[in-house]
MDTraj code that builds the backbone (N, CA, C; nanometers):
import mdtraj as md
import numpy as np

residues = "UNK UNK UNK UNK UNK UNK UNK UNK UNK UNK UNK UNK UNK UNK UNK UNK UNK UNK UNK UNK UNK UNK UNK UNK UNK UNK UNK UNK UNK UNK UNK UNK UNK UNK UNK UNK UNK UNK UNK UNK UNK UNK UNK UNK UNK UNK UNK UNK UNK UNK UNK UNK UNK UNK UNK UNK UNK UNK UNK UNK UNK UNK UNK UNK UNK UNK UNK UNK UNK UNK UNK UNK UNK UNK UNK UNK UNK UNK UNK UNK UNK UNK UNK UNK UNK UNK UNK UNK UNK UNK UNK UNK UNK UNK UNK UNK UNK UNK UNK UNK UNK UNK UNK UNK UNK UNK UNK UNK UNK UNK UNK UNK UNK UNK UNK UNK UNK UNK UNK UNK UNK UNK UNK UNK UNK UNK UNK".split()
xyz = np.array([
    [8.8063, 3.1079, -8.1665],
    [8.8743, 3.1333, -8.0413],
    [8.9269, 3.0008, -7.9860],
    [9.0442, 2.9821, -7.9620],
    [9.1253, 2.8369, -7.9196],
    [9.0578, 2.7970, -7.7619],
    [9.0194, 2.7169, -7.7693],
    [8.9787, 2.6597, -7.6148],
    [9.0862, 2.6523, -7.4830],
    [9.0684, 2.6973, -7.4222],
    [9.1758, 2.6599, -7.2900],
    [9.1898, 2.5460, -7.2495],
    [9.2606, 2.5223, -7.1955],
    [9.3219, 2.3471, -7.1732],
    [9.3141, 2.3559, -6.9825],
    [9.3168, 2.4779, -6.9460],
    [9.3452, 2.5026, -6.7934],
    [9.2873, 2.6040, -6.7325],
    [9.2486, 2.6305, -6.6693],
    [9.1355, 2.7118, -6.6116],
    [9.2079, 2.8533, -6.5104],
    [9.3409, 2.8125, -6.5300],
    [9.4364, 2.9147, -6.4649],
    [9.4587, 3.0245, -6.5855],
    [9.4470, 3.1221, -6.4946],
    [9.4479, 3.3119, -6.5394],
    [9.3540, 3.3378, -6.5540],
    [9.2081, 3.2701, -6.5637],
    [9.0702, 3.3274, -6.5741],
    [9.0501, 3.3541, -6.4487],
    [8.9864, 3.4742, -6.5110],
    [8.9375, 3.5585, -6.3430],
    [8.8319, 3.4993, -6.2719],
    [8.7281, 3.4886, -6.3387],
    [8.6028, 3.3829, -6.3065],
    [8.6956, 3.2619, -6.2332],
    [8.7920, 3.2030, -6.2349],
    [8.8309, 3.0716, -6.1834],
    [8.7749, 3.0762, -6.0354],
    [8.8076, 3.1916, -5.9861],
    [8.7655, 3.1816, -5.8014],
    [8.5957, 3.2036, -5.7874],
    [8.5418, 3.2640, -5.9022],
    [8.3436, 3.2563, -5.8913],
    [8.3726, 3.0976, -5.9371],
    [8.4088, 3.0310, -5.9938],
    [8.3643, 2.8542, -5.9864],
    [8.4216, 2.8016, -5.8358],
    [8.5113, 2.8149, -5.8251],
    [8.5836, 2.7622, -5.6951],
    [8.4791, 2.7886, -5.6204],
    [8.4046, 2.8834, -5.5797],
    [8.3158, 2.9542, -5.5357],
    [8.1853, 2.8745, -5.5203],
    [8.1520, 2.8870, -5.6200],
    [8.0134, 2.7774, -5.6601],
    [8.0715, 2.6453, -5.6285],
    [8.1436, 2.5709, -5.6491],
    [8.2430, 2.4453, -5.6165],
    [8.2427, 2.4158, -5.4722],
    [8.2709, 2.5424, -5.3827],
    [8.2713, 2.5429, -5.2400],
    [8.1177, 2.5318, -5.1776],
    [8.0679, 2.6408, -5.2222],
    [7.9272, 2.6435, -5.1760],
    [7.8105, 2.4855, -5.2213],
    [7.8373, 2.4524, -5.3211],
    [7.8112, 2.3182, -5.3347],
    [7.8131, 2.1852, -5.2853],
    [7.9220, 2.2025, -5.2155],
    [7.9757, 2.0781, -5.1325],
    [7.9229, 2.1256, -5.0118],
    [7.9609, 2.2239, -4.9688],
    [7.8537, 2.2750, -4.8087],
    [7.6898, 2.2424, -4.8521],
    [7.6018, 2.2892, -4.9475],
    [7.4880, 2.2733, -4.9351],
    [7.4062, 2.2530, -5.0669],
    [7.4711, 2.1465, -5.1298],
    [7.4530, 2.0928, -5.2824],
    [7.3299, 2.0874, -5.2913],
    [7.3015, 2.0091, -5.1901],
    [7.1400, 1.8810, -5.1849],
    [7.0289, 2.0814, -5.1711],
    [7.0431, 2.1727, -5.1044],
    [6.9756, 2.2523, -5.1308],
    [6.9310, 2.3321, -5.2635],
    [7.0424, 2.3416, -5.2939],
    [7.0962, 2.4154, -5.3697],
    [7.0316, 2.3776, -5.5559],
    [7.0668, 2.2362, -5.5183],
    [6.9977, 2.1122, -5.6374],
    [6.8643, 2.1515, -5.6186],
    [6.7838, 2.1350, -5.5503],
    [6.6194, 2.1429, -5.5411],
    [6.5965, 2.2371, -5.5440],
    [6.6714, 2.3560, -5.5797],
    [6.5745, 2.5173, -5.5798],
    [6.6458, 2.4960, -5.7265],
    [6.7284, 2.4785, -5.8087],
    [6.7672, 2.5076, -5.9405],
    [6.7450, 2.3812, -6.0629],
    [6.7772, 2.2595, -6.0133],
    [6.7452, 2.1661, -6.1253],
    [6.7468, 2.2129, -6.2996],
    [6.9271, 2.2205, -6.2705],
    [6.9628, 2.2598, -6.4313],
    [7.1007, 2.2595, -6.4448],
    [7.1589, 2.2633, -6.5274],
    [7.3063, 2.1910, -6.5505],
    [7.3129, 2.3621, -6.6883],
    [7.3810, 2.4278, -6.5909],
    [7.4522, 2.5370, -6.6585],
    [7.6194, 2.5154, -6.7683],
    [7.6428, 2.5720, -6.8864],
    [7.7644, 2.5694, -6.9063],
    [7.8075, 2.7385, -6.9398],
    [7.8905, 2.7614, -6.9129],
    [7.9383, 2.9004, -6.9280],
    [8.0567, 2.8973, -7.0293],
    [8.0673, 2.9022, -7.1205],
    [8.1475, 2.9664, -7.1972],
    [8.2127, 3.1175, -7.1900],
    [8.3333, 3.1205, -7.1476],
    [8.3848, 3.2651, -7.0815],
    [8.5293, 3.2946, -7.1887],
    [8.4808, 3.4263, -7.2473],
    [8.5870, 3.4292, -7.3611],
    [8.6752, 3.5494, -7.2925],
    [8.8020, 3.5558, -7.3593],
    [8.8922, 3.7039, -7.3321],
    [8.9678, 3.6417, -7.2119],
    [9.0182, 3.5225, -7.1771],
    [9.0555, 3.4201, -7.0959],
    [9.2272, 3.5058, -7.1236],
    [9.2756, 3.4344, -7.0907],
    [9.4896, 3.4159, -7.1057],
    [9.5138, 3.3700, -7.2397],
    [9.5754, 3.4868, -7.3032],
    [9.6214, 3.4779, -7.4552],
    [9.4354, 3.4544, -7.5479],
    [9.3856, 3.4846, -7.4942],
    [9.2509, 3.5626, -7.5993],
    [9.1904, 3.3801, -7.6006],
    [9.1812, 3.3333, -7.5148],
    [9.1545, 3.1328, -7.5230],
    [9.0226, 3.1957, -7.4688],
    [8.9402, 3.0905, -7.4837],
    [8.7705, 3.0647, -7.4154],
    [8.7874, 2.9745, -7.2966],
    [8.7379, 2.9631, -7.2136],
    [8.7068, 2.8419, -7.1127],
    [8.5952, 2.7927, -7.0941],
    [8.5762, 2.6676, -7.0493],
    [8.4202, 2.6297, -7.0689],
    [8.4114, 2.5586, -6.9476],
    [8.2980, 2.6144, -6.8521],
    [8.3034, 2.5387, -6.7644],
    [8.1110, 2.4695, -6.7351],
    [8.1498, 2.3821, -6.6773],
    [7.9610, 2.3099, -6.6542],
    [7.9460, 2.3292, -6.4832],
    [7.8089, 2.3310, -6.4938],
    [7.8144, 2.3561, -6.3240],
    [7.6700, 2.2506, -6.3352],
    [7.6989, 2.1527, -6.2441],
    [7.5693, 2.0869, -6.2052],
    [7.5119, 2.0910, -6.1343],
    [7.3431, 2.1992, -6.1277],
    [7.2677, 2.1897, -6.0080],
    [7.1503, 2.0877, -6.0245],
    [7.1692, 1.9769, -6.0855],
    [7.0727, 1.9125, -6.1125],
    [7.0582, 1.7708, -6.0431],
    [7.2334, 1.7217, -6.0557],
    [7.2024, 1.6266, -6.0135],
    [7.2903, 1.5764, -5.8693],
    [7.2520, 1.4916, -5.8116],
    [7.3137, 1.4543, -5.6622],
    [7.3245, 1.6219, -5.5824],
    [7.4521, 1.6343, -5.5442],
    [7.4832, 1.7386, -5.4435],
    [7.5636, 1.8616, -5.5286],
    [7.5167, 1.8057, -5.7170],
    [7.5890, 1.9077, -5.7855],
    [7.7301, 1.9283, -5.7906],
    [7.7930, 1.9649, -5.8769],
    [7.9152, 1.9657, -5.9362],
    [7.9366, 2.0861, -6.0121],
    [8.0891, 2.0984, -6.0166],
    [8.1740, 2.2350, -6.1301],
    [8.3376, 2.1667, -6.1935],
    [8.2653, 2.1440, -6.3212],
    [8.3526, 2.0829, -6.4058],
    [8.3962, 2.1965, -6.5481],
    [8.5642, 2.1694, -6.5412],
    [8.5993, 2.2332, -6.6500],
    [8.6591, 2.1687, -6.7416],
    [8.5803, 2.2251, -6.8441],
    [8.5966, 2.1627, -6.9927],
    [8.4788, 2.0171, -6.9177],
    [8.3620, 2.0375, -6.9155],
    [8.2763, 1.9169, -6.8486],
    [8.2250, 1.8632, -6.9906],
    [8.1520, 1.7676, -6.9972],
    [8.1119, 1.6577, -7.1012],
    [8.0071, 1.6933, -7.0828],
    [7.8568, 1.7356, -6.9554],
    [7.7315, 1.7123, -6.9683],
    [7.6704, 1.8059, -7.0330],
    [7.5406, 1.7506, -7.0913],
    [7.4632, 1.8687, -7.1570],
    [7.4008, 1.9639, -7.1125],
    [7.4070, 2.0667, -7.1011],
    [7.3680, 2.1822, -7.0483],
    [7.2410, 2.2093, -7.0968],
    [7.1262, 2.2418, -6.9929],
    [6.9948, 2.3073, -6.9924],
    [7.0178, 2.4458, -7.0483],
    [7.1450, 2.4753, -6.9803],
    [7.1146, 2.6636, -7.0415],
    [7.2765, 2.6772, -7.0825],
    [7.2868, 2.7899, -7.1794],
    [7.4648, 2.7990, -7.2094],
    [7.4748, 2.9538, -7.1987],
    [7.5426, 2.9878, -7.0774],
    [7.5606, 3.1573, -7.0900],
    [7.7193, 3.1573, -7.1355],
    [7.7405, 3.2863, -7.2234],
    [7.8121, 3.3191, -7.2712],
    [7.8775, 3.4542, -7.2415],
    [7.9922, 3.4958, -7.1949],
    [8.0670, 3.6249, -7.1216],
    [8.1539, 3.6280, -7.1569],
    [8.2075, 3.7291, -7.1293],
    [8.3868, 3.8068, -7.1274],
    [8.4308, 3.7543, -6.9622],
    [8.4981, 3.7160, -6.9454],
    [8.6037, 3.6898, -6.8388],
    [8.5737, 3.8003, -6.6730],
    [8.5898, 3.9453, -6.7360],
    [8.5583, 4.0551, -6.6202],
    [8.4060, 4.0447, -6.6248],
    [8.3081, 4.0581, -6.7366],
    [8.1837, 4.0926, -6.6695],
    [8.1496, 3.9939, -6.6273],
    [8.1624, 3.8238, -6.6176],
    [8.1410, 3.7185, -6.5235],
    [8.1326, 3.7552, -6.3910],
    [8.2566, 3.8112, -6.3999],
    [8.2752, 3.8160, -6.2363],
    [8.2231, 3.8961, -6.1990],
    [8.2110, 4.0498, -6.2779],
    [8.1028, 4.1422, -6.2260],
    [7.9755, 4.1287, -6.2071],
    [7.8935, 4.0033, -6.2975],
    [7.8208, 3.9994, -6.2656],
    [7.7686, 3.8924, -6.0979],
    [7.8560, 3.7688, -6.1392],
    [7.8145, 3.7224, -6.0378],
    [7.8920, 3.7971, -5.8759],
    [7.9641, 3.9016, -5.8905],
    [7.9685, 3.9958, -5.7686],
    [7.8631, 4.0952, -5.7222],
    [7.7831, 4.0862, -5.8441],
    [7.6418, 4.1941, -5.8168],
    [7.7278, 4.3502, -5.8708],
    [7.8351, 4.3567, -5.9400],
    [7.8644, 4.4470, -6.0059],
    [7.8037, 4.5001, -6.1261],
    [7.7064, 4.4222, -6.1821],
    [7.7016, 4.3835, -6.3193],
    [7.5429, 4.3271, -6.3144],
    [7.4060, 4.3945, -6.3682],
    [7.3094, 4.3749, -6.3562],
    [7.2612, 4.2522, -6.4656],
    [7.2373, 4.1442, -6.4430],
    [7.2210, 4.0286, -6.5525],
    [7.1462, 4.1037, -6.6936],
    [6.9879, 4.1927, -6.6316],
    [6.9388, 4.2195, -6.7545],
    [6.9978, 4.3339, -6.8673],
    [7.1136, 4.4224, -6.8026],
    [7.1559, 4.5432, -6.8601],
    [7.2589, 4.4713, -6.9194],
    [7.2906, 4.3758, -6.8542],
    [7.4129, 4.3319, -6.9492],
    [7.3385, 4.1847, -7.0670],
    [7.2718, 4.1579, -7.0861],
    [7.1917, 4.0997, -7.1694],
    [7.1305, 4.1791, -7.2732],
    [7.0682, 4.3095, -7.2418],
    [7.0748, 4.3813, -7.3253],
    [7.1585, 4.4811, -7.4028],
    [7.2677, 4.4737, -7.3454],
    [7.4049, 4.5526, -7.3845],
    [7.5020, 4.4653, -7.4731],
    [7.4123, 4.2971, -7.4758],
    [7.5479, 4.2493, -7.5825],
    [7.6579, 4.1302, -7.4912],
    [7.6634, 4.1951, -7.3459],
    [7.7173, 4.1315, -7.2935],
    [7.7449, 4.0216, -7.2749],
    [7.5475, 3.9652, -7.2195],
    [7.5916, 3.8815, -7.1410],
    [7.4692, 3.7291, -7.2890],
    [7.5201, 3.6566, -7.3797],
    [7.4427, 3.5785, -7.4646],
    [7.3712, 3.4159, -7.3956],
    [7.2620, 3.4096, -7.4213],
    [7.1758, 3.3023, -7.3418],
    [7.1759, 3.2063, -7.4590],
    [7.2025, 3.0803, -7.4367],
    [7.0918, 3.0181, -7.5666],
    [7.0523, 2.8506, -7.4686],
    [6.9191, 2.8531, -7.4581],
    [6.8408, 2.7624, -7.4458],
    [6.7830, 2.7920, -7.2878],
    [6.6903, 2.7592, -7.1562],
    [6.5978, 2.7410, -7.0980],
    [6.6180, 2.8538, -7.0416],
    [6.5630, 2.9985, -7.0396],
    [6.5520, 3.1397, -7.0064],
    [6.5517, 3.0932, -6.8679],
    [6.4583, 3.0133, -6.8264],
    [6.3866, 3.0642, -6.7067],
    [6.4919, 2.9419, -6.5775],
    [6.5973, 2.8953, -6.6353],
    [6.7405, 2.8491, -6.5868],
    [6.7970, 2.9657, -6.5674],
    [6.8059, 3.0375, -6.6890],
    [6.9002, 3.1727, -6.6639],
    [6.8422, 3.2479, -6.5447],
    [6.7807, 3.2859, -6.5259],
    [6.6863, 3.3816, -6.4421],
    [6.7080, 3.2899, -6.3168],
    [6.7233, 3.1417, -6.2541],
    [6.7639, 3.1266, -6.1610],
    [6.9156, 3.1324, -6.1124],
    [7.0120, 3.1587, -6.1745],
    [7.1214, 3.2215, -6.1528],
    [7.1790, 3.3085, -6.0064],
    [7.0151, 3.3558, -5.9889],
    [7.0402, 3.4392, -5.8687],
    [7.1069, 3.3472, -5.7478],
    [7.0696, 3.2644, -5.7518],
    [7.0657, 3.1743, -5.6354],
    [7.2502, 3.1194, -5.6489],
    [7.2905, 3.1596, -5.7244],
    [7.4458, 3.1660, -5.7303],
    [7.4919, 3.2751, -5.6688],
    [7.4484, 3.3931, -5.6938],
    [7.4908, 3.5079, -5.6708],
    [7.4769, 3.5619, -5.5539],
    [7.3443, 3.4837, -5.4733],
    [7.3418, 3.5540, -5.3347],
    [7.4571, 3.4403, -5.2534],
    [7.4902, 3.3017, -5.3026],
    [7.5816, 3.2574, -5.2591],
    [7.7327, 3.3047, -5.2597],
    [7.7776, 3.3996, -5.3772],
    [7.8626, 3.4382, -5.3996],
    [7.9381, 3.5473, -5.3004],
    [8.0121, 3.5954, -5.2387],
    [8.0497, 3.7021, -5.1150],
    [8.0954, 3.7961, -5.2144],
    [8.0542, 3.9213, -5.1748],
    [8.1477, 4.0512, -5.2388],
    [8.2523, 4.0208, -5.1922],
    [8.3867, 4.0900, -5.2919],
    [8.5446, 4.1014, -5.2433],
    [8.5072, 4.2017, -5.0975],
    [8.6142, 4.2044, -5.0576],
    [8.6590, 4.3189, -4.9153],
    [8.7104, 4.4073, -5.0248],
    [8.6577, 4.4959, -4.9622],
    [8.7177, 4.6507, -5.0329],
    [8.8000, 4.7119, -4.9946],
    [8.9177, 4.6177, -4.8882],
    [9.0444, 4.6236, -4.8357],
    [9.1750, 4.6116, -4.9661],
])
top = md.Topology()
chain = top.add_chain()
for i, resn in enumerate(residues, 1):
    res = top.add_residue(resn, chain, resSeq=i)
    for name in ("N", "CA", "C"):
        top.add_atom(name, md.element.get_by_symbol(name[0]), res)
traj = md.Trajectory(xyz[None], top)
């Protein structure tokens, strides 16, 4: 799958912006309940490309870098829509882990703090 060069047409782009925003408001919290440097690999992107993005809750006030250099504690792996479903609370982490969906590889119990993204995350308006 060809890597993306740009993070534009992924749907997930506004859940990082997201995490990106909420980070800079309350990093330094945010860092001390998670202490882990996520990378997401999100496939089914614009023209069938992957994107890779790093999110740092580990260190300083945390960061969201695409196409990032650091090594990731945990690497989740998605499709583009169930990202976003999941981190909208559309999309149950463990049903979609067991459905294929959603692939983990390395510190489980990183994955499992995830939540703490998600209650940061706002549902859309159903306007």
């Amino acid at each position: 799958m060809p890597q993306a060069q740009s993070q534009d047409g992924f749907k997930s782009k506004a859940i990082f912006d997201q995490i990106e925003a909420t980070l800079k408001e309350d990093g330094k919290t945010l860092v001390g309940k998670v202490k882990g440097i996520y990378a997401f690999k999100v496939k089914g992107g614009p023209g069938g490309t992957e994107g890779f993005w790093i999110v740092d809750a580990k260190n300083g006030t945390g960061a969201v870098e695409f196409n990032g250099k650091a090594k990731p504690d945990v690497t989740l792996t998605m499709a583009d829509g169930d990202l976003v479903d999941l981190m909208m609370g559309k999309l149950n982490s463990q049903k979609a882990f067991f459905q294929g969906k959603l692939k983990v590889q390395g510190n489980m119990g990183l994955a499992m703090k995830l939540t703490e993204f998600q209650k940061k995350t706002p549902p859309k308006s159903k306007l």
